[in-house]
C-alpha positions, 0 to 999 in steps of 0.5 A: 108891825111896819109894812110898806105902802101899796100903791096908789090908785091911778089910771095909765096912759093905756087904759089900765087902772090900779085898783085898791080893794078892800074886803070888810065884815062890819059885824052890821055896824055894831062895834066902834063906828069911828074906828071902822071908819078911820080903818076904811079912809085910811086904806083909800079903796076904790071898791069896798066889798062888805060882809054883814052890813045892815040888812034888816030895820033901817039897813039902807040909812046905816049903809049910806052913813058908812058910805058917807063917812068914808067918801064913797057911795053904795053900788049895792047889797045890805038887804036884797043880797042878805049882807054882802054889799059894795062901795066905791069910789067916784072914780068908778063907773057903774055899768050894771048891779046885781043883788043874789040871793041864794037857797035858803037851808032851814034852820041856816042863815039865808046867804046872797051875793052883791054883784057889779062890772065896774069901769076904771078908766079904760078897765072893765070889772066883774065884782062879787061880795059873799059870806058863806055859810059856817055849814061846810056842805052847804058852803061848798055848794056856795062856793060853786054857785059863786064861780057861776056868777061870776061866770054870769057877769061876763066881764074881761076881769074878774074879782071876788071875795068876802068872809069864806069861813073857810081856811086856805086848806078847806074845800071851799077855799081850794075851789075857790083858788082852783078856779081863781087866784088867792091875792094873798098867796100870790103877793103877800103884803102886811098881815096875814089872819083875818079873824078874830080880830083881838086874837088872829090865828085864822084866814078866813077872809080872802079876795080872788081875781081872774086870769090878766089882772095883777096882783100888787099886794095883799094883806091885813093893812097892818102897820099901814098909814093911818091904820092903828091896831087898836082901831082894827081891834074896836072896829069889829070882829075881823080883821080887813083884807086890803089889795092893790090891783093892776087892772088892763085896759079892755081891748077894743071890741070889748076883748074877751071875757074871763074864763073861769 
């Protein structure tokens, strides 16, 4: 299915920045390594928030294979942050990070949150990753402790995403939107089901931003330039959500933080 290009990424002459962002599970790099890797290089993100990367025997090689593989570097997660991890391009200038994890409910997976504020010319960035649980309870408890993160970073702009295991009529999801804005709803672009990836009938996977960034277009990068079916297939076991941004410059004085 042909779908036309987002835009490139590039910083304007007032300090805004368009941003590329793509949300990832790698299924901690077990499937088709090259694959993923074509999959990433070809969408050309400057921030990759990924879900179930390496966390456990030797997670921070894995991590800085993926990263050197695609030309970006680690700004964290994998490990501390129980799965959820970030990348970026060099363009991006790290101001802090933050691995988070949370609760652990027995006999459930333990979840966490890889966090940063970024800059991207003159546009200041609060980033989150997650993986929410498969127990909807306890995902909705999640979804609350993520908007109080976000909260936390105190930046102008905001962005989240990650694999919510959760539809766009769930509960999680409509918190999540709520607060936030569903990139995909508000500019869809390319595909629209995330999982699984042999036969997509589900959105489980989304990214959110905050009030004042705007949304380009968002989607499954189907038909996108050096993305092929057949790489998105062996790549892993979901489907990539890729997004352009229009970030604003911040104001002098450091402006106003996002409210959520």
């Amino acid at each position: 299915m042909p779908t036309s290009t987002l835009p490139d990424s590039r910083t304007e002459k007032d300090g805004s920045a368009v941003v590329r962002v793509l949300s990832y599970n790698v299924r901690s790099l077990y499937d088709d390594f090259e694959a993923l890797t074509r999959v990433i290089r070809a969408c050309a993100p400057d921030l990759v928030l990924l879900q179930e990367s390496p966390r456990f025997f030797r997670w921070r090689k894995k991590l800085a294979r993926l990263a050197a593989a695609t030309d970006l570097v680690i700004l964290g997660g994998g490990g501390p942050a129980a799965g959820p991890a970030l990348l970026c391009s060099l363009r991006a200038t790290v101001e802090r990070t933050e691995d988070v994890l949370l609760e652990l409910t027995p006999g459930l997976h333990r979840r966490g949150f890889a966090t940063a504020v970024v800059r991207f010319g003159g546009a200041r960035l609060g980033v989150l990753s997650c993986h929410l649980s498969l127990d909807e309870e306890e995902r909705y408890r999640q979804g609350g402790r993520l908007l109080a993160q976000l909260d936390r970073l105190g930046a102008p702009h905001l962005l989240a995403g990650g694999d919510l295991n959760d539809r766009p009529d769930g509960r999680t999801f409509g918190l999540l939107a709520s607060a936030l804005r569903d990139c995909r709803a508000e500019r869809p672009w390319g595909g629209e089901h995330t999982f699984s990836a042999g036969a997509p009938r589900r959105r489980i996977d989304a990214l959110f931003v905050s009030e004042g960034v705007e949304v380009l277009g968002c989607g499954v990068p189907l038909g996108h330039p050096g993305v092929s079916e057949a790489d998105l297939r062996a790549a892993t076991d979901h489907l990539p959500v890729l997004a352009a941004l229009r970030i604003p410059a911040e104001r002098p004085g450091g402006g106003r933080r996002a409210r959520i």
